[in-house]
Phi, psi and omega in degrees: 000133158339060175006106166278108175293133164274092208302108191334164187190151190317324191277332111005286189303321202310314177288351173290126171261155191247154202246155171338320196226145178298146170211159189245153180242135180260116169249006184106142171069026163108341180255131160241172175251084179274132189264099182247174204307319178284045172099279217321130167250080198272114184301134176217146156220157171251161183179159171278098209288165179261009193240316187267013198013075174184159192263136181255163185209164189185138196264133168254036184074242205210146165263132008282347188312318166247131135333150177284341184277321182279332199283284186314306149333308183302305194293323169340283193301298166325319182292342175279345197265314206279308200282348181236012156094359179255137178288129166333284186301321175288336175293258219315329167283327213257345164286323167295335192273301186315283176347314176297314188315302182309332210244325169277338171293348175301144194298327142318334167268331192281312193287346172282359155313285216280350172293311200287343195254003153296291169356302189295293215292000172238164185306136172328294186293333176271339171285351203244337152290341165301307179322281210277003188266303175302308169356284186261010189230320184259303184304315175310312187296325192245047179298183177008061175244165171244112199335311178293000193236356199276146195221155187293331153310319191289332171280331169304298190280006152290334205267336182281310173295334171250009155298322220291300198249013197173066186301335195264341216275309191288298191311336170282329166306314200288329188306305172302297186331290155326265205302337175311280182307350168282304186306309164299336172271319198288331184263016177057032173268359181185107199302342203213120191292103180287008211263314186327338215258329194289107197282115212288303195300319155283014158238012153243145157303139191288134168314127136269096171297139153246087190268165219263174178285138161196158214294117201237323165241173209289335201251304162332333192258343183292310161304332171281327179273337157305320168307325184273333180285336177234019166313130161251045202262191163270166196326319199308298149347279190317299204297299186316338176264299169354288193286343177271346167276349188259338184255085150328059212228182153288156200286334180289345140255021166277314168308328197260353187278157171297150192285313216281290213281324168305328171280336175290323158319307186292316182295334160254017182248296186304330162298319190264036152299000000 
């Protein structure tokens, strides 16, 4: 015949003392009471997993802190778990992980992932105009959301609310958009680049090229380089026109040239005159 266990009681555990050595107090089914050597009483229960066949053990905490009562509740539910073929312990990691998941899929989180992992590769200013365009502009529609629950409508009227007041700046949006969600699939924060869906020429506004004015006859350009030439302002002024009728560039790469390579320009624009 089977050892009948005598099942435990507060009082019981309260007199258990502890010995050189760890020893276990039995309550039956699979729950012990482990006695260790500093004090500590710790809940272990055992079981036979139903997926792995073979016995497993998983701590239900320290006693008094779980109760004999919360400890006994506890083993309940694992046995109910165990009795439909599911392992405790593998339930109990794959609930932590959805949680873990949940809490990192906030959309808010994700997109400050996805700043920081930007961050290295870009100009200062551009990481701090990204930033703040999700700020004020994207992050309000979507508190507390979870990336994965966000729809291809929703994104469509950010990018429409902001053509309204900024057309190119939307056209820049739908682009972050795309790498947020690549990024988000790539990091398992979401299965599906819902933006790869999004048909960009009906959902941005047409470009209306404007192109700038320029001087095409011979007697207009003439007045002009006259103009520049008796400019009587200051030298800085004077020089600074000088230089932009002779050097043809943009303006941001004229701010940007070097003393050295402008001088070397000018020294080979006078040889060959």
């Amino acid at each position: 015949m089977p050892k009948v266990v005598k099942p435990l009681s507060d009082k019981a555990i309260s007199n258990a003392k502890p010995t050189n050595k760890e020893y276990p107090l039995n309550d039956g089914e699979g729950l012990n009471l482990l006695i260790k050597p500093d004090g500590t009483k710790q809940w272990v229960f055992r079981y036979t997993s139903p997926t792995q066949n073979k016995r497993r053990k998983t701590s239900f905490g320290t006693y008094p802190k779980t109760t004999l009562k919360d400890a006994r509740t506890k083993k309940l539910e694992f046995q109910d778990l165990i009795k439909q073929g599911t392992d405790p312990i593998d339930d109990k990691r794959e609930e932590k992980a959805e949680i873990k998941l949940q809490i990192e899929s906030d959309f808010k989180n994700v997109v400050t992932l996805w700043l920081n992992s930007q961050k290295p590769r870009l100009a200062e200013s551009t990481y701090t105009k990204k930033k703040t365009l999700f700020n004020n502009d994207v992050l309000p529609h979507f508190k507390g959301r979870t990336i994965d629950t966000i729809e291809h409508a929703e994104l469509i009227k950010v990018i429409q609310l902001k053509a309204i007041q900024a057309p190119e700046t939307s056209r820049r949006l739908l682009t972050y958009f795309n790498d947020l969600w690549q990024f988000a699939c790539s990091n398992g924060y979401c299965k599906f680049n819902i933006v790869a869906n999004i048909h960009r020429k009906s959902t941005l506004p047409t470009v209306k090229r404007k192109h700038y004015p320029k001087i095409t006859d011979d007697e207009p350009l003439r007045e002009l380089i006259n103009a520049v030439y008796t400019y009587s302002g200051h030298i800085s002024v004077r020089n600074a026109l000088k230089f932009v009728l002779h050097v043809p560039l943009r303006a941001s790469n004229l701010v940007t040239l070097r003393w050295v390579i402008c001088q070397q320009f000018m020294i080979h624009r006078k040889e060959n005159v």
